[in-house]
TORGURO-238460 format. One record per residue (C-alpha): residue number from 0; residue in three letters; x, y, z. Coordinates in pm, whole numbers, plus 32768, in hexadecimal, padded with zeros to 4 digits. Each point is the difference from the previous one (the first is absolute). Example, Ala and Ser with C-alpha at 12.3 -4.5 7.8 and 13.67 -1.06 7.14 Angstrom:
BEGIN
+-------+------+------+------+------+
! torti ! mike !    X !    Y !    Z !
+-------+------+------+------+------+
!     0 !  Ala ! 84CE ! 7E3E ! 830C !
!     1 !  Ser ! 8089 ! 8158 ! 7FBE !
+-------+------+------+------+------+
***
This chain:
BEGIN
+-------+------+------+------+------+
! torti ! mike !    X !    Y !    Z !
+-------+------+------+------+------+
!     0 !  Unk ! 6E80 ! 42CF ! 5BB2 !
!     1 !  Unk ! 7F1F ! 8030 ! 8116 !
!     2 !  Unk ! 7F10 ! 8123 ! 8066 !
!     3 !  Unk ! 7FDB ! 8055 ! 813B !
!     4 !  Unk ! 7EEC ! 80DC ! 80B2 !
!     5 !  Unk ! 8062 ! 812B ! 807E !
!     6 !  Unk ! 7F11 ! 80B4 ! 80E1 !
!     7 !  Unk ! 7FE1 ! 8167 ! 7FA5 !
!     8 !  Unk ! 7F1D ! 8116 ! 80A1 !
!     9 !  Unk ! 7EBC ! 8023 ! 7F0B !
!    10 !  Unk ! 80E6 ! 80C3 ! 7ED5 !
!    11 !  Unk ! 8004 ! 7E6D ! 7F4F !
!    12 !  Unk ! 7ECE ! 7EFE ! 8014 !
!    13 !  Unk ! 8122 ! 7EE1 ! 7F79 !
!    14 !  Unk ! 817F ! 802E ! 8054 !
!    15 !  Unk ! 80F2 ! 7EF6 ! 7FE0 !
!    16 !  Unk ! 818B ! 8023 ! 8011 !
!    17 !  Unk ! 811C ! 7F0B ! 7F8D !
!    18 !  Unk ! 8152 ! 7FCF ! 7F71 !
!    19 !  Unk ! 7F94 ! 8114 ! 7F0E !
!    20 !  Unk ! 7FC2 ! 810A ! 80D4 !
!    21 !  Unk ! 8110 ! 7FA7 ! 811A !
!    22 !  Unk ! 810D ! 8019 ! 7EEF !
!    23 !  Unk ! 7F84 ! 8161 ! 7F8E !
!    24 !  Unk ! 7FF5 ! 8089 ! 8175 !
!    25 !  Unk ! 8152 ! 7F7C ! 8012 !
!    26 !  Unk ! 8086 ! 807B ! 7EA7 !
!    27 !  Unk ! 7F55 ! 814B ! 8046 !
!    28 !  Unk ! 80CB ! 803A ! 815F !
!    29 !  Unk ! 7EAE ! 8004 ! 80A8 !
!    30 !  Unk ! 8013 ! 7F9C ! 8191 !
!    31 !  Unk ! 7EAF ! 7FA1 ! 8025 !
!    32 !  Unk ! 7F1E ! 7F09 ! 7F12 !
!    33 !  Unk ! 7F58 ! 80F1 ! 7F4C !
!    34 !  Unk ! 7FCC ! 7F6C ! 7EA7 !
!    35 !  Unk ! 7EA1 ! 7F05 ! 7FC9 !
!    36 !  Unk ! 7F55 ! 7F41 ! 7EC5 !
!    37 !  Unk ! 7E9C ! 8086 ! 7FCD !
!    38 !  Unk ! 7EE7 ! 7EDC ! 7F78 !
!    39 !  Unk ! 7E96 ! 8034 ! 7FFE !
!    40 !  Unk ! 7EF3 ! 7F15 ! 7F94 !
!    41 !  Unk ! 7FE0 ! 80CE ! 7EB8 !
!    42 !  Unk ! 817A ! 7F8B ! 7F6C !
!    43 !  Unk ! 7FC2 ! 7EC8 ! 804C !
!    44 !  Unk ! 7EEE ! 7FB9 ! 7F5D !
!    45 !  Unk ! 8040 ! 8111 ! 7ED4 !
!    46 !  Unk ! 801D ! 7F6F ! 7EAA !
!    47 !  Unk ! 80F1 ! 80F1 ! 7F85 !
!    48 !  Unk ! 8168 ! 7F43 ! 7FA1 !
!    49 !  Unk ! 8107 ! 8055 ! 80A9 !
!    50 !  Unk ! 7F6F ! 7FF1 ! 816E !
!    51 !  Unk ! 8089 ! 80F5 ! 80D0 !
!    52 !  Unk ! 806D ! 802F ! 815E !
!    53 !  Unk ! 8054 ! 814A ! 8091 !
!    54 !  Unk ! 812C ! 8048 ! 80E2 !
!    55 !  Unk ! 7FB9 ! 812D ! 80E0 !
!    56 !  Unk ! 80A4 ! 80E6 ! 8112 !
!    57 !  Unk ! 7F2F ! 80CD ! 80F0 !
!    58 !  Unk ! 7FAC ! 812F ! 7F0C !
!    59 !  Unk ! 800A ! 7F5A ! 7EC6 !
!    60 !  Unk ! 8000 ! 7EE5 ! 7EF5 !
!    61 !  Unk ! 81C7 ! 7FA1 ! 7FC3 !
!    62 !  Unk ! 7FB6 ! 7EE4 ! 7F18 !
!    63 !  Unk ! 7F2E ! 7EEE ! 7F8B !
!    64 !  Unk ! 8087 ! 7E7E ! 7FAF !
!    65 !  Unk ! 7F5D ! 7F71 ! 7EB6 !
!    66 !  Unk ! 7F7C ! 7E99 ! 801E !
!    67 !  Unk ! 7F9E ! 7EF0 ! 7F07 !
!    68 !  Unk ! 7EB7 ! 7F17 ! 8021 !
!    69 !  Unk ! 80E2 ! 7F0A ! 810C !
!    70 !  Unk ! 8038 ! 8148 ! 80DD !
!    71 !  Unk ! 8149 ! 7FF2 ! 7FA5 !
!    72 !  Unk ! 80F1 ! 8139 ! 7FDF !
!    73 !  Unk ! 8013 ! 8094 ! 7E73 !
!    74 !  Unk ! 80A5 ! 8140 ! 8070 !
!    75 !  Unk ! 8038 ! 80EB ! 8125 !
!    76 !  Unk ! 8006 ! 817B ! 7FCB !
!    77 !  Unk ! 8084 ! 80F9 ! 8122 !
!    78 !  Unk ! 7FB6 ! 8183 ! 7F84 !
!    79 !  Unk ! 8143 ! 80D3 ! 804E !
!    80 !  Unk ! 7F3E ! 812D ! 7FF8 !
!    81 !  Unk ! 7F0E ! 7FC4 ! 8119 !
!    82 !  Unk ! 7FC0 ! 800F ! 8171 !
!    83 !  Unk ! 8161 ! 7F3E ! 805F !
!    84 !  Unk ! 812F ! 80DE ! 7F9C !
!    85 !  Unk ! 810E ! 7F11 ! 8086 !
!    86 !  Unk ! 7FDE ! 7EF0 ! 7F31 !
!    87 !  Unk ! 8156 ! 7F8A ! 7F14 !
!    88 !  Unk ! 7FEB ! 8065 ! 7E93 !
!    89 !  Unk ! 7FFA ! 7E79 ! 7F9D !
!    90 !  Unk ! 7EE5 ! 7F7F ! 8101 !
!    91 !  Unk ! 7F4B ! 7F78 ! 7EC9 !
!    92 !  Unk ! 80ED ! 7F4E ! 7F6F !
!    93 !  Unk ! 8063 ! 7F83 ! 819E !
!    94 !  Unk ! 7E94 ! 7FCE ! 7FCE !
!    95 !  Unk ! 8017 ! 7EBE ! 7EE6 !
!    96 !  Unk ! 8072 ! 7F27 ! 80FB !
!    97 !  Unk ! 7E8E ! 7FC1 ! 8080 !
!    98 !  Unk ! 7F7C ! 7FAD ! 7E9B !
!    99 !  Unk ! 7FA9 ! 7E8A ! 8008 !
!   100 !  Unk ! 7F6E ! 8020 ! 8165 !
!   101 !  Unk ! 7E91 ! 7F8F ! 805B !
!   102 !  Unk ! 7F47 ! 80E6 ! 80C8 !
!   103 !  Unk ! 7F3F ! 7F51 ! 80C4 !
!   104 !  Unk ! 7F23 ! 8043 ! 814E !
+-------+------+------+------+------+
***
C-alpha cells in the first residue's frame, strides 16, 4: 500500500494518506479528506515490537495500524470513543481487510 505526502500547515512535521485513511473518511460520511497516518523518525527507528503507526484527524489521535519487522500490517485499531462520532459499530472488523498490506513510502 502506498503512502502518500500530504502537505499540512505546521500541526504535522510527516503526514502521509492512503487507502487507509480514504476508506475511513468515506466510512465515516466525512466530505472532505480529513483522516492522515502520522510517522516520525522516532517509530521508525524504535526497537519496541509491534511498530506502530498512528492514524489521526485534526484534533486528535482515531487509531494506530500495528506492523511487523517487513512493515507489514499485524492489526488496525479505530477507537469508537474518540474524536470521530460517525463511524459504523464494525469499522474494525471492516478494518481486517488491510492486514497483509505493506506500507510502504
Amino acid at each position: 500500500m502506498e503512502l502518500k505526502r500530504r502537505k499540512m500547515r505546521e500541526e504535522v512535521r510527516k503526514a502521509w494518506t492512503c487507502e487507509i485513511t480514504w476508506f475511513l473518511d468515506q466510512v465515516a460520511g466525512l466530505d472532505e479528506r480529513l483522516h492522515y497516518i502520522v510517522i516520525n523518525d522516532l517509530i521508525l527507528f524504535d526497537d519496541e515490537e509491534p511498530a506502530t503507526y498512528y492514524i489521526r484527524v485534526p484534533g486528535g489521535t482515531v487509531g494506530s495500524i500495528f506492523l511487523d519487522d517487513d512493515y507489514n500490517i499485524k492489526e488496525i485499531f479505530i477507537d469508537l470513543n474518540n474524536v470521530v462520532e460517525s463511524y459504523p459499530a464494525n469499522i474494525n472488523k471492516q478494518m481486517k481487510k488491510f492486514i497483509g498490506e505493506r506500507m510502504i513510502e
